[in-house]
N, C-alpha and C positions, 0 to 999 in steps of 0.2 A: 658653838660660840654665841651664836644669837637668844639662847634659851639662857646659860650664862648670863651674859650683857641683860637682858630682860627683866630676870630674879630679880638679880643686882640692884636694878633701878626702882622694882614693886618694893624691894626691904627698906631701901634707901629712902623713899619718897613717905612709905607709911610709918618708919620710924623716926629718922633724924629729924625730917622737916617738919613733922607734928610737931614734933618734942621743943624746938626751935620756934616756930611758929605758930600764930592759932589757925588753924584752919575753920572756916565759917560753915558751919552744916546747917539746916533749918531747924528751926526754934525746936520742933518735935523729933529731931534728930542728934540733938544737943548730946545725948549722952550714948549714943550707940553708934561710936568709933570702932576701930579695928581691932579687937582685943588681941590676938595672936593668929600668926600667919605660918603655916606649916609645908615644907615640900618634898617631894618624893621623887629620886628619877628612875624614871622605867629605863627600859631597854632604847627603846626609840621616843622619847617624849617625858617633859616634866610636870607632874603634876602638884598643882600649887590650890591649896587652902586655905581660904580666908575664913577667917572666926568671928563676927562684928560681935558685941555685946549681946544685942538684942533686934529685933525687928518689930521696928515702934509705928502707929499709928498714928495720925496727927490730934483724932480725936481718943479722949484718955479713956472714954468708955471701952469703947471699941477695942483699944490696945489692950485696954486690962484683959477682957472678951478675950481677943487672941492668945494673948500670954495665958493664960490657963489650957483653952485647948494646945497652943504647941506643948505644954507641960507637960500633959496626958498622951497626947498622939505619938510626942518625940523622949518625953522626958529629959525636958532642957527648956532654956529659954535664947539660950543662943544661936544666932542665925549663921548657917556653916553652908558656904559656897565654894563650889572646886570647881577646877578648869585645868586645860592639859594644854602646855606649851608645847611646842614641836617645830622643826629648821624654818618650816615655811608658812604656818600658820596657829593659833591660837582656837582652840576649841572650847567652849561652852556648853555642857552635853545637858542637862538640863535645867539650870540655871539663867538663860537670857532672854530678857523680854524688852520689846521694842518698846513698850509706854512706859510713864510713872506714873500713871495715872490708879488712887487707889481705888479707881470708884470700878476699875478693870478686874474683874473675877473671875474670867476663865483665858486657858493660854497664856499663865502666868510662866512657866518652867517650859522653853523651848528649847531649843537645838542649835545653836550657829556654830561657823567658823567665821575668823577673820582672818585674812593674811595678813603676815608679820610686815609687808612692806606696805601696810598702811600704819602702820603705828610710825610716831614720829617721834623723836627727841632732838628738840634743837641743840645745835653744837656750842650753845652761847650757856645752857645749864636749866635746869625746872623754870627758873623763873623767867624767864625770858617770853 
């Protein structure tokens, strides 16, 4: 039920309230939103794929730079992150990295879990 109630709330927050609202991303982030969000349920655990547009750079050199090699390396330019819901925690398998920092180069794609009874949703609704 918790995995459920979870989706639920990722579909809801990344489409209706976008669409509704603007959501403020940084200036070099401006155009590399959520394009499409995909899930899959296993036997034991949900796995949930997000699509962003792109994964941008803040300097446009640079970004161009990378956008050619992901082109070649992946053949795409879309940045495709998955993670795997389950009763009592929330898996990151190699997708999570503690900084934001872009000037960070290695130990970018780690390993976490998180338990599900640290996520919160207030009973008042998103915006609260």
């Amino acid at each position: 039920m918790k995995k459920i109630i979870f989706i639920l709330f990722v579909i809801i927050a990344t489409t209706f309230f976008s669409i509704q609202f603007e959501i403020k991303l940084p200036i070099f982030d401006k155009n590399n939103g959520v394009y499409q969000i995909y899930t899959f349920e296993h036997q034991n655990k949900l796995e949930v794929t997000v699509v962003f547009w792109d994964e941008d750079h803040p300097n446009s050199l640079i970004d161009f730079i990378y956008d050619i090699y992901r082109f070649f390396k992946w053949g795409r330019f879309y940045d495709i992150e998955t993670f795997f819901i389950l009763d009592d925690k929330v898996i990151f398998e190699d997708d999570y990295c503690n900084s934001q920092s872009y000037f960070q180069t290695e130990k970018l794609h780690n390993y976490k879990e998180l338990s599900t009874n640290t996520l919160y949703c207030s009973p008042e609704g998103l915006d609260s």
